[in-house]
N, C-alpha and C positions, 0 to 999 in steps of 0.2 A: 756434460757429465760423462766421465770415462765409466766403462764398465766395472769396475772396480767401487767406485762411489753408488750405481744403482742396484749392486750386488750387495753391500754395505747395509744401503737402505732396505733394501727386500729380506734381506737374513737381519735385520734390525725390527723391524715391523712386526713379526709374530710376540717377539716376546714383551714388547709394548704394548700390543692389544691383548695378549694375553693377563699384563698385570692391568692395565685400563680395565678389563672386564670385572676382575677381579677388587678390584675399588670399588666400581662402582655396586655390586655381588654386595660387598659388605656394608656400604650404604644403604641398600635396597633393603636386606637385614635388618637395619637399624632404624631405619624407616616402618619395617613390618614389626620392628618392637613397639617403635613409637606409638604406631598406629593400634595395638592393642593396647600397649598401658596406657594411651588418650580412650579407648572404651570402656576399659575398665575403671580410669580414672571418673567417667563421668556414669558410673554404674552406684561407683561410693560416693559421688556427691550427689546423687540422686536421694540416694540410701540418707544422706547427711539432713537434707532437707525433711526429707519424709520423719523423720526422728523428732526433726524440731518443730514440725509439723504437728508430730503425736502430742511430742511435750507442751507446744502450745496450746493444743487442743482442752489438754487432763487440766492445764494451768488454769485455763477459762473456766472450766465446767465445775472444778471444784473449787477456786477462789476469788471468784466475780461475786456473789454472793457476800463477802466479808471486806472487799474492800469499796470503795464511795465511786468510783467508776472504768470502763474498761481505761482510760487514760492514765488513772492511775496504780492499773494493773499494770498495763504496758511501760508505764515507770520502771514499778517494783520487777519488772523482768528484766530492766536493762540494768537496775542494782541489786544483783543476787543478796549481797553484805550489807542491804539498808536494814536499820531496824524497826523499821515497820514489817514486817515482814513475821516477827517474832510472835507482834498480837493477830496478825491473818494467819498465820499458824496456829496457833492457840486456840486461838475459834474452831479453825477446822478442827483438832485434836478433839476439841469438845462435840462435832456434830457426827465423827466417825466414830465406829466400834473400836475398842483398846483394842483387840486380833490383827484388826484388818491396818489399823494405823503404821505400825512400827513398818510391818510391808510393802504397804503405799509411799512412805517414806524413803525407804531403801530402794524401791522399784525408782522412783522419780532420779532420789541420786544416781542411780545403775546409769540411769537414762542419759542424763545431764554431763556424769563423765565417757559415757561413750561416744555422745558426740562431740566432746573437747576433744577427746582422745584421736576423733574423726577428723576433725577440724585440723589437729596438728600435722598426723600422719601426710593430710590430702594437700597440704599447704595452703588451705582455705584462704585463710586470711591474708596471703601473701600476694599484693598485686601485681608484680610483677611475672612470680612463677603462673598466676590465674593468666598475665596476657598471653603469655607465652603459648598457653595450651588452647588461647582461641584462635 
């Protein structure tokens, strides 16, 4: 190598490490987003479970009673639109106060679309975006 060529490479060299730093700077970046929106992410699927947690809870305590047993409870949860569902309603309608019903009602739905709502936003359902994030 003539001096000319190792002069070349040595006045070449800074500003290659200087933009190499700079990649990787903004990888690292992007990495420390990742790495919060993956906590956060697992902060609202925590939140997502717990919800469906509650709602399954209020689903039991107040509709186990009217239908013939938890498996066919566990049914009517996986068919929101069955119509059975209308006369276990009705029942309850009859064993709650008029006040408190229309409330309980509206509260359950509040509930039911926040975590739809939850489920969309977090890409819940989507397995590919779920492997990705493990």
């Amino acid at each position: 190598m003539t001096g000319i060529e190792v002069a070349g490479i040595i006045l070449a060299a800074p500003p290659l490490l200087v933009s190499w730093l700079e990649h990787y700077r903004q990888v690292f970046d992007y990495l420390r987003c990742w790495k919060k929106f993956r906590v956060e992410y697992r902060q609202c699927e925590t939140q997502v479970q717990n919800l469906e947690l509650s709602l399954n809870f209020t689903l039991e305590k107040l509709y186990l009673p009217f239908v013939e047993s938890v498996a066919e409870l566990e049914r009517l949860k996986q068919t929101p639109d069955d119509n059975a569902w209308i006369e276990v309603e009705a029942k309850l309608r009859q064993r709650l106060l008029q006040e408190a019903q229309s409330g309980y009602l509206n509260g359950l739905r509040d509930l039911d679309s926040a975590i739809e709502e939850l489920r969309q936003e977090l890409a819940y359902d989507n397995d590919h975006f779920q492997a990705e994030l493990s």
